[in-house]
N, CA, C and O of each residue as an XYZ file, in Angstrom:
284
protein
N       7.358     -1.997     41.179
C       8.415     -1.035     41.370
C       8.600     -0.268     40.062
O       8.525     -0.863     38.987
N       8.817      0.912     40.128
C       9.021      1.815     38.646
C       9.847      2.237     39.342
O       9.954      2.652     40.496
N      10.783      1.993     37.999
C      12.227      2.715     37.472
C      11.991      4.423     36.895
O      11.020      4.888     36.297
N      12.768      4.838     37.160
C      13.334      6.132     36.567
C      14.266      6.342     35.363
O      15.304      5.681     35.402
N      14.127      6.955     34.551
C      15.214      6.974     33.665
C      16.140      8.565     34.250
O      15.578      9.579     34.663
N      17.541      8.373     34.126
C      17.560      9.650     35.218
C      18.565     10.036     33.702
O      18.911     11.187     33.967
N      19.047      9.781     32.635
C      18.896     10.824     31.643
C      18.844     10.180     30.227
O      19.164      8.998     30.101
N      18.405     11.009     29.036
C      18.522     10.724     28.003
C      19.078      9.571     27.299
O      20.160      9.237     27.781
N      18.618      8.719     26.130
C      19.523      7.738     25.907
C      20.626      8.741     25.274
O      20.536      9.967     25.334
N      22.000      7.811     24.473
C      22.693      8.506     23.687
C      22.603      7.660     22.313
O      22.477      6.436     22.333
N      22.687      8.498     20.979
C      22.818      8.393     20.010
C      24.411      7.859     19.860
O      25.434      8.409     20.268
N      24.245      6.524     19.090
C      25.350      6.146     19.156
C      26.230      6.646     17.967
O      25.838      6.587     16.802
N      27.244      7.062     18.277
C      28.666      7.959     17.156
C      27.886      7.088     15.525
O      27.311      6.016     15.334
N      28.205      8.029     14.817
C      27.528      7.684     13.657
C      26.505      7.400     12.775
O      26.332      7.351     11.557
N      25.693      7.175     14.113
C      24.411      7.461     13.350
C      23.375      8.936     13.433
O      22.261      8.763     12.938
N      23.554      9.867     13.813
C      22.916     10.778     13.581
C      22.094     11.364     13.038
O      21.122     11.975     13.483
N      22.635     11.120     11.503
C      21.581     11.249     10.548
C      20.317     10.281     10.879
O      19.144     10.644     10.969
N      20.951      8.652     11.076
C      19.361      8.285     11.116
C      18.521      8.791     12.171
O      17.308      8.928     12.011
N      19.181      9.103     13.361
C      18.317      9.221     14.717
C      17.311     10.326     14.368
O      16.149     10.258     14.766
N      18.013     11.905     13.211
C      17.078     12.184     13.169
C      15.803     12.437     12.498
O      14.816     13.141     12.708
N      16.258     11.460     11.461
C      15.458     10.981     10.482
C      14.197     10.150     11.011
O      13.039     10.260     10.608
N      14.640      9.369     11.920
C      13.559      8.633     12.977
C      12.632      9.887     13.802
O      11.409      9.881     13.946
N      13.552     10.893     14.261
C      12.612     11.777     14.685
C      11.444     12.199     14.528
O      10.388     12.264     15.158
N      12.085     12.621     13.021
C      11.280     13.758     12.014
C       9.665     12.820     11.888
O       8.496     13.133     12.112
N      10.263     11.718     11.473
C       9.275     11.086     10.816
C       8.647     10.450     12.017
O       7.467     10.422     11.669
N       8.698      9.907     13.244
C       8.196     10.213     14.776
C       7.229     11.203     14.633
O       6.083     10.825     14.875
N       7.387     12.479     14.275
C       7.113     13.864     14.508
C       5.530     13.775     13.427
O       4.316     13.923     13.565
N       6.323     13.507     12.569
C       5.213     13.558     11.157
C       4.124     12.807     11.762
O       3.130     13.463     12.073
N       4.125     11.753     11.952
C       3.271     10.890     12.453
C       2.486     11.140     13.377
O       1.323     10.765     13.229
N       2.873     11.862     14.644
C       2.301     12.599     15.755
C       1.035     13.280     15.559
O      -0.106     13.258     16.021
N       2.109     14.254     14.167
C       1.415     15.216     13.605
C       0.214     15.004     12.932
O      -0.687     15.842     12.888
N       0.167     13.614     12.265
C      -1.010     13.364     11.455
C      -2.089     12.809     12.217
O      -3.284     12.774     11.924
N      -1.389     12.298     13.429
C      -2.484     11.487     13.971
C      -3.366     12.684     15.112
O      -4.532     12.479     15.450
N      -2.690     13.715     15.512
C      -3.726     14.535     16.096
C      -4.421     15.314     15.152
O      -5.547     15.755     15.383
N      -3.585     15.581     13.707
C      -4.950     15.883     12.797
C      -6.278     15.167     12.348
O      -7.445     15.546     12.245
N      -5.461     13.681     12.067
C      -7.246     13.262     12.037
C      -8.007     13.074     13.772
O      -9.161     12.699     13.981
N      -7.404     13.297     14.395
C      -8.399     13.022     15.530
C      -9.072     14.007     15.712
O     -10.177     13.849     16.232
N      -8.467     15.824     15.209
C      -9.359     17.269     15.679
C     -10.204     16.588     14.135
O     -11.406     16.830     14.242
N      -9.973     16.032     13.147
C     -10.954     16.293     11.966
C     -12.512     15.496     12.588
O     -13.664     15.922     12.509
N     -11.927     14.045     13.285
C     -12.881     13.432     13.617
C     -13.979     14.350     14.358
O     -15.072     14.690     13.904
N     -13.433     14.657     15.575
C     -13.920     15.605     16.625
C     -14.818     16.825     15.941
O     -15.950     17.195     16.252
N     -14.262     17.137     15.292
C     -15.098     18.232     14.079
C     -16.284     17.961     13.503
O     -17.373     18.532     13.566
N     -15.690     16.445     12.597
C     -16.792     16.141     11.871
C     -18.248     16.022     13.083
O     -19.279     16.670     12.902
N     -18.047     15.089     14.261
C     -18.542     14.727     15.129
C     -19.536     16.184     15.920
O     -20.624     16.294     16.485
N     -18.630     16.917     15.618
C     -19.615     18.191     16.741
C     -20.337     18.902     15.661
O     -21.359     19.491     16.015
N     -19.977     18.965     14.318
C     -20.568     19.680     13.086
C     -21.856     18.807     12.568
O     -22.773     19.401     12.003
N     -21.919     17.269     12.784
C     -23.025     16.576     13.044
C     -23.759     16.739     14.133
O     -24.938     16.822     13.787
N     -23.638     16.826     15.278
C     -24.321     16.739     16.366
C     -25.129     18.685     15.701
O     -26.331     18.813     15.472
N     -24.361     19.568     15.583
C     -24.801     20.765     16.078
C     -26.191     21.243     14.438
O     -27.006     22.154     14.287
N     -25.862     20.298     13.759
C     -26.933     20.262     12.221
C     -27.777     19.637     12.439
O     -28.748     19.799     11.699
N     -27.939     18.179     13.986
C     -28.938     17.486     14.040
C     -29.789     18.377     15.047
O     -31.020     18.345     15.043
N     -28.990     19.234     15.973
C     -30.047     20.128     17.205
C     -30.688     21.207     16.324
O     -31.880     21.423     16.538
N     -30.113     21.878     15.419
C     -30.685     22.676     14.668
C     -31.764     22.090     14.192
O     -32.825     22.590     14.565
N     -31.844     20.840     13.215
C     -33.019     20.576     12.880
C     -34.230     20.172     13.831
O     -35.377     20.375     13.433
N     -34.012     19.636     15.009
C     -35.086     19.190     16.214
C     -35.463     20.818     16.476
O     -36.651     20.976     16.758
N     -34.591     22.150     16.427
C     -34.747     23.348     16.778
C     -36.129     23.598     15.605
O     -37.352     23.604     15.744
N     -35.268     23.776     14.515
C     -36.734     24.379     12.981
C     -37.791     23.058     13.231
O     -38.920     23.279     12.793
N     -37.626     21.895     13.782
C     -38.724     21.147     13.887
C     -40.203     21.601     15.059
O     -41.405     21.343     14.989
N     -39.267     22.463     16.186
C     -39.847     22.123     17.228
C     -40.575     23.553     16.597
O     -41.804     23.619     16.602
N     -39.829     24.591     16.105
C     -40.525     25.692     15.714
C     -41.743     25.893     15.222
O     -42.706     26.597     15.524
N     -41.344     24.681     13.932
C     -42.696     24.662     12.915
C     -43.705     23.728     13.785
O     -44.764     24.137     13.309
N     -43.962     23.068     14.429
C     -44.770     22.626     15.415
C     -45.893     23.518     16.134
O     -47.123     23.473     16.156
N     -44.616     24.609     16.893
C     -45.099     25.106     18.127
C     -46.347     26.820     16.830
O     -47.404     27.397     17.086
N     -45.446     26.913     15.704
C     -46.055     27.884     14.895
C     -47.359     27.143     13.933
O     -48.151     27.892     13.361
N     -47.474     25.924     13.837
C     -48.892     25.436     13.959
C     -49.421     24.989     14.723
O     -50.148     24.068     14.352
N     -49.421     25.271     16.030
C     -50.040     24.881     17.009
C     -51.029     26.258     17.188
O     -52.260     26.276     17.182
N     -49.858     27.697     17.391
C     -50.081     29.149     17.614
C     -51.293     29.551     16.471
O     -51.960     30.553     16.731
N     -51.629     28.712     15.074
C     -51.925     29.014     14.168
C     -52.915     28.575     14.315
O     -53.792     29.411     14.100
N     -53.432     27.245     14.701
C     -54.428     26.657     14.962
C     -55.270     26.692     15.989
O     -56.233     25.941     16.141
N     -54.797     27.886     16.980
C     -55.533     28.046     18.221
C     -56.053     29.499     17.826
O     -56.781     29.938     18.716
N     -55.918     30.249     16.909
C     -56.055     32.007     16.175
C     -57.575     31.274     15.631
O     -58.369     31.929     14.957
């Protein structure tokens, strides 16, 4: 069975400041953690796309001594 939450908790009188101090820093955290995940993702596709390039100039210089050796 799932419950609903049907509204918001409340911040209890007086603490405010911390709640949104908890926020912020909630927030920060969010924030850092989808940055390293686009850096990962980056690093990850900026490797992949330097390793097809090289199988690319590999397959080149191959196919241009192959062309060379049949002249």
């Amino acid at each position: 069975m799932k419950f609903k939450i049907k509204k918001k908790p409340q911040v209890v009188p007086g603490q405010e400041d911390k709640h949104k101090q908890v926020q912020e820093t909630y927030n920060e955290l969010i924030k850092h953690s989808n940055q390293q995940l686009f850096n990962k993702l980056h690093r990850s596709l900026k490797e992949e796309e330097e390793s097809r390039l090289a199988a690319l100039r590999e397959e080149e210089k191959q196919k241009g001594k192959r062309l060379s050796a049949e002249r």
